[in-house]
N, C-alpha and C positions, 0 to 999 in steps of 0.2 A: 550451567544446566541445573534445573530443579529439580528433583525425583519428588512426587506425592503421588500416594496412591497406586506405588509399583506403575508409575507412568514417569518419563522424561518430559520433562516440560521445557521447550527454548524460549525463550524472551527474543525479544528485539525491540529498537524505535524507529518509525519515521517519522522526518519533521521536515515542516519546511524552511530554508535556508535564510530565516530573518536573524537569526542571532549573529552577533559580533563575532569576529575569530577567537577573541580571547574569551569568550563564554561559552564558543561551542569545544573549548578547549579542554574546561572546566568539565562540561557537560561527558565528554569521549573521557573523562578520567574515571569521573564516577559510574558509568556506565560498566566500565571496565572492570571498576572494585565492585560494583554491586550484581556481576555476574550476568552482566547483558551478555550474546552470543552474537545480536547482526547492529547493523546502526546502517538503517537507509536514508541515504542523501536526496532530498527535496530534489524538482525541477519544477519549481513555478516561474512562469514568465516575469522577468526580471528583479526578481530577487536574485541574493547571489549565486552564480555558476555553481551548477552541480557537478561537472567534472572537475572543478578546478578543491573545493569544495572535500570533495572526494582524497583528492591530493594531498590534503590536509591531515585527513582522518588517518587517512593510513600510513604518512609521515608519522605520526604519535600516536599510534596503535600496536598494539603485542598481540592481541588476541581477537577482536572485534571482526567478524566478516564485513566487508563495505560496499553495499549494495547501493545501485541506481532506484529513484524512488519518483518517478519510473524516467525510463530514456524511451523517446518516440519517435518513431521514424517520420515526420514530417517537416520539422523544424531541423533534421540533422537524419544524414542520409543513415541507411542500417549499416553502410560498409564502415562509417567514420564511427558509430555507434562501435564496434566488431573493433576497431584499432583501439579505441578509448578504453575499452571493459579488459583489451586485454592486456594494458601499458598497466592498468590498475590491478589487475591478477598479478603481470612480473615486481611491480611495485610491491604488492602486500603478500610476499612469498606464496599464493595461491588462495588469500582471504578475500577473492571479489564475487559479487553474484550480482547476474544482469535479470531485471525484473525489468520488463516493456510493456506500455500499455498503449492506452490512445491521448493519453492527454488531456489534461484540466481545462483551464483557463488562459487566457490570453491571444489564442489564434488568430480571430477576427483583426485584432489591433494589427497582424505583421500582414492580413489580409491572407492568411493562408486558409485552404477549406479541409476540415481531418474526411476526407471520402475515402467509403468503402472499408473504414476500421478493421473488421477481421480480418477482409485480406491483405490488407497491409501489415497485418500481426505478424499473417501466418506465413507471406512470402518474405517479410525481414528474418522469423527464424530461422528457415531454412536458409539463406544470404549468409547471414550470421557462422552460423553453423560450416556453413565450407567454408569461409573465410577461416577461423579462428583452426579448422582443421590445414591451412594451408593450399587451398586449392584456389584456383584462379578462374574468376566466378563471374559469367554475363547472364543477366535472368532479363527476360523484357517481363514482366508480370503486369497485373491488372493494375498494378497501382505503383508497383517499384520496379525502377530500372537501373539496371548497370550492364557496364561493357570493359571485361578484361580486368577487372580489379582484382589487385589482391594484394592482403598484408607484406608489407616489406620488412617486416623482420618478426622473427619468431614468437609464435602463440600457444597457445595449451588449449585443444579442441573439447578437452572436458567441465572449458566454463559453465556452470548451470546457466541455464535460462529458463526464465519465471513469468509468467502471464499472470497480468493483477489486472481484474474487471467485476463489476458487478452484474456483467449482460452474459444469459444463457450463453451464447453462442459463442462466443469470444469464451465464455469458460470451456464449452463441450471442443474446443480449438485445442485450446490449453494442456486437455486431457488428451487429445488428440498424438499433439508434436512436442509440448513441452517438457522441463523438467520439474513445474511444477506450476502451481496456481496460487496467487493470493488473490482470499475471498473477502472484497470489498464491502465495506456500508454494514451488513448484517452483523448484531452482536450480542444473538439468542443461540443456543443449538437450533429450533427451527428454521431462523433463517439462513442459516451456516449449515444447516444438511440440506435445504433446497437450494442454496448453490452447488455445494458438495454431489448433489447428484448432477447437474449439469458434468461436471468435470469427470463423472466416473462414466456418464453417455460416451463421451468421447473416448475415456479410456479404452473401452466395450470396443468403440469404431475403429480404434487402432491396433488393436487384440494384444493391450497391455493390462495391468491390473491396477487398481487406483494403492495398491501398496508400494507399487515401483517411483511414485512421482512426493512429490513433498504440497502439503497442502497448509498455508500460512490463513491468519484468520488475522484481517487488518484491524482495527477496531481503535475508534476516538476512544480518550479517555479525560473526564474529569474529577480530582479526588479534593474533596475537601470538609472541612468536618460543616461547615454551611451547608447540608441538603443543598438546598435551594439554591445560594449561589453555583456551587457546580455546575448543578442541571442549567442554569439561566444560561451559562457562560459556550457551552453548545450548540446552543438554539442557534446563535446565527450561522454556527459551520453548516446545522442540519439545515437552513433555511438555502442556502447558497448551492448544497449537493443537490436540491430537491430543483431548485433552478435550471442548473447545470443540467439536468438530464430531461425535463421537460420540454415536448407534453409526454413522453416517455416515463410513463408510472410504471412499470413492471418491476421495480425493485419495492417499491411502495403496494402494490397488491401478494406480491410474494412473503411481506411481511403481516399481510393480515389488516394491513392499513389500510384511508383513504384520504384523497384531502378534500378539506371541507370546501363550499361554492367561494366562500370568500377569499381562499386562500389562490384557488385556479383563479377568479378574476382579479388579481392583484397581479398574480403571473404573470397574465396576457398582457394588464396595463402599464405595469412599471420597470421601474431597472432595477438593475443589480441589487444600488444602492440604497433605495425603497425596501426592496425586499427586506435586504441584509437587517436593515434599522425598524422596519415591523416584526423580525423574528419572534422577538418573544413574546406578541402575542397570536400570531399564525401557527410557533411549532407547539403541539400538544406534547404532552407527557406521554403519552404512548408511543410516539416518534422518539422523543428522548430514549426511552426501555428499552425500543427495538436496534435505534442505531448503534447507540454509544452504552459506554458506562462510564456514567456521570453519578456522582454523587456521595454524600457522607462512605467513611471508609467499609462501615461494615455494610452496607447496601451496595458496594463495589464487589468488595468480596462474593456476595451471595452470586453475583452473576459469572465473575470468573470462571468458581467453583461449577457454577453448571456445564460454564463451556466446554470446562476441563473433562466434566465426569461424561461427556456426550463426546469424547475422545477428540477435540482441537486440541494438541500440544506444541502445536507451533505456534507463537501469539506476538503479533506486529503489535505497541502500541504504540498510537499516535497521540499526546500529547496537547492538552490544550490548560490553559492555565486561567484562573482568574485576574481580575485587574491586578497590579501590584507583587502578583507571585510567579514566577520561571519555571518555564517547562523542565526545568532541571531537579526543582522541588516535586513535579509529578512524580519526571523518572525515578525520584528516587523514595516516594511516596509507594509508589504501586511495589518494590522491592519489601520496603518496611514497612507497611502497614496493612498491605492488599494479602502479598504473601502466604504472611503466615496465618494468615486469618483463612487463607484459603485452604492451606496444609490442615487446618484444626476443623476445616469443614467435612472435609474427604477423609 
C-alpha cells in the first residue's frame, strides 16, 4: 500500500499467461517485495490455463491477492467458475477475488457465440453468489442454465466479485449487483470518470452508494527511457482493442477520439493480422494518451499523478514491454521510477 497525498494507493498487475513458470516465479517475488497488493491471472485463449496458473501464485504467495483476469461464463460454466474461485480462496487463506467479464479473443476458433453479454454477467453473479453461499441453485435464465447444483464441499459467500468492461451497461450492471468494477481501456481522469459515472447509474438503480463497491482503473503500461519506443510498443495492443470491439466505437467517442476513414476501411478489409502489423501507422498519438501510459518515465508519471489526484487509488497495471525487455522490468519500473516521481508530484 502506498500512502500520497493523504490517499492509499493499491497497485496490482494483469498479465497475460505467456511467461514461463520459472519467470512468473521470479515475477510473484518481486511483486511481492515491491509492494504489489493483487496479481491477476490472464485467460487468453490458449495460453496457459488460468486456473491452473492461479494454482501456482498462490502456492508461492504470503501476501498477494490472486484474482481471475477475467473468468467468463461461456467457455466454462458459472457453477464450475463458483468451485474454482473458491478452491482458490480455501487455498490462499481468503487472498482470491473473482473479476468476470465477457471475453477477449478466441471464441470463434472453439465456434462458440458470447450472446447477450450483460445478461449473462448478471445471471452468472447472482448463480455464483448462492453457490459460494451454499445453497442449491436451478436458474433457467436468458442465457444460463443449471438444474440442482451445488458446491460439494465448503465455501466462503463473501468472495468479492468484480465486473471489468468498458461498456456502459455492463458497468451500470456492475454497479447494480457487484462488488465492484474494473474500468477498462481509459487512462485519463476524463475517461475513467465517464465510466465511473456509468457504475455510480447503477449504483443510484440499486439504492447503494458508489462508496460501498471498489472501483479498480485497468490501464496498459509502457515505461521506457526511449519516448518513442514506449509509445510504438502499444500501438498494436491499442490497434487489436480498437478491433476487438468494432464497428462498436463508444469507447473511442467517450474518449474524445475518432478514427480516421483509412483506419475504418482497413477494419472492414482485413484481418487481425494486417491490422496488428499496420498499427503503428493507423494508431495516433492521441489513442496512445488516452488509452495507455506509455512512455519516457517522467511523462508516465505526469499521468499517474493525475489519475491519482482525480481520486483512482486502485490501479490495475497491465504491462507491456519493449522488444528484448520483461514485463518484470515494467513491474518493477513503474514501483521505482513511476512512484516516487508521482509522490514528488502530489
Amino acid at each position: 500500500m502506498w500512502r500520497i497525498a493523504n490517499k492509499k494507493i493499491s497497485l496490482g498487475v494483469g498479465f497475460i499467461p505467456s511467461l514461463s513458470y520459472s519467470a512468473l516465479l521470479s515475477m510473484i517475488e518481486l511483486m511481492e517485495n515491491e509492494g504489489y497488493e493483487q496479481i491477476w491471472c490472464g485467460n487468453e485463449k490458449h495460453y496457459r490455463d488460468m486456473w491452473v496458473t492461479m494454482g501456482l501464485v498462490s502456492a508461492n504467495t504470503k501476501n498477494l491477492e490472486v484474482g481471475t483476469f477475467i473468468a467468463e461464463p461461456y467457455s466454462y460454466h458459472p457453477s464450475l467458475i463458483a468451485a474454482a474461485i473458491a478452491t482458490v480462496f480455501e487455498a490462499t487463506n481468503g487472498r482470491a477475488n473473482l473479476l468476470l467479464g465477457s471475453g477477449g479473443f478466441g471464441f470463434r476458433n472453439l465456434g462458440i457465440n458470447r450472446v447477450k453479454p450483460l445478461l449473462a454477467l448478471e445471471e452468472s453473479v447472482h448463480l455464483i453468489r448462492q453457490l459460494l453461499a451454499g445453497e442449491i441453485v436451478s436458474l433457467t435464465g436468458k442465457v444460463i442454465y443449471a438444474k440442482d447444483i451445488q458446491l460439494l464441499f465448503d465455501s466462503n459467500p463473501d468472495i468479492p466479485i468484480y465486473i471489468a468492461s468498458r461498456g456502459k451497461l455492463i458497468q451500470q450492471m456492475a454497479g447494480r449487483v457487484a462488488d465492484g468494477a474494473m474500468l477498462a481501456t481509459h487512462a485519463t481522469p476524463n475517461g475513467l470518470h465517464e465510466s465511473q459515472k456509468s457504475v455510480i447509474t447503477g449504483c443510484t438503480q440499486s439504492g447503494r452508494d458508489i462508496n460501498d463497491i471498489k472501483i479498480f482503473a485497468r490501464i496498459d503500461v509502457c515505461i521506457d527511457q526511449n519516448n518513442e519506443l514506449a509509445r510504438s510498443t502499444v500501438k498494436p495492443m491499442i490497434a487489436g482493442m480498437i478491433l476487438a470491439s468494432y464497428p462498436d466505437q463508444t469507447f473511442i467517442t467517450q474518449a474524445g477520439l475518432q478514427l480516421s476513414s483509412e483506419f475504418e476501411t482497413i477494419l472492414n478489409n482485413t484481418s487481425f493480422n494486417e491490422v496488428y502489423s499496420l498499427a503503428n501507422e493507423l494508431v495516433s498519438d492521441e489513442f496512445v494518451d488516452a488509452f495507455t501510459w506509455a512512455g519516457a518515465p517522467g511523462n508516465v508519471a505526469n499521468k499517474v499523478a493525475a489519475v491519482i489526484d482525480a481520486g483512482f487509488t486502485n490501479i490495475c497495471i497491465v504491462p507491456h514491454a519493449p522488444p528484448g525487455i520483461s514485463i518484470t522490468k515494467i513491474i518493477k519500473d513503474f514501483t521505482t521510477e513511476i512512484m516516487p516521481r508521482v509522490r514528488a508530484l502530489l
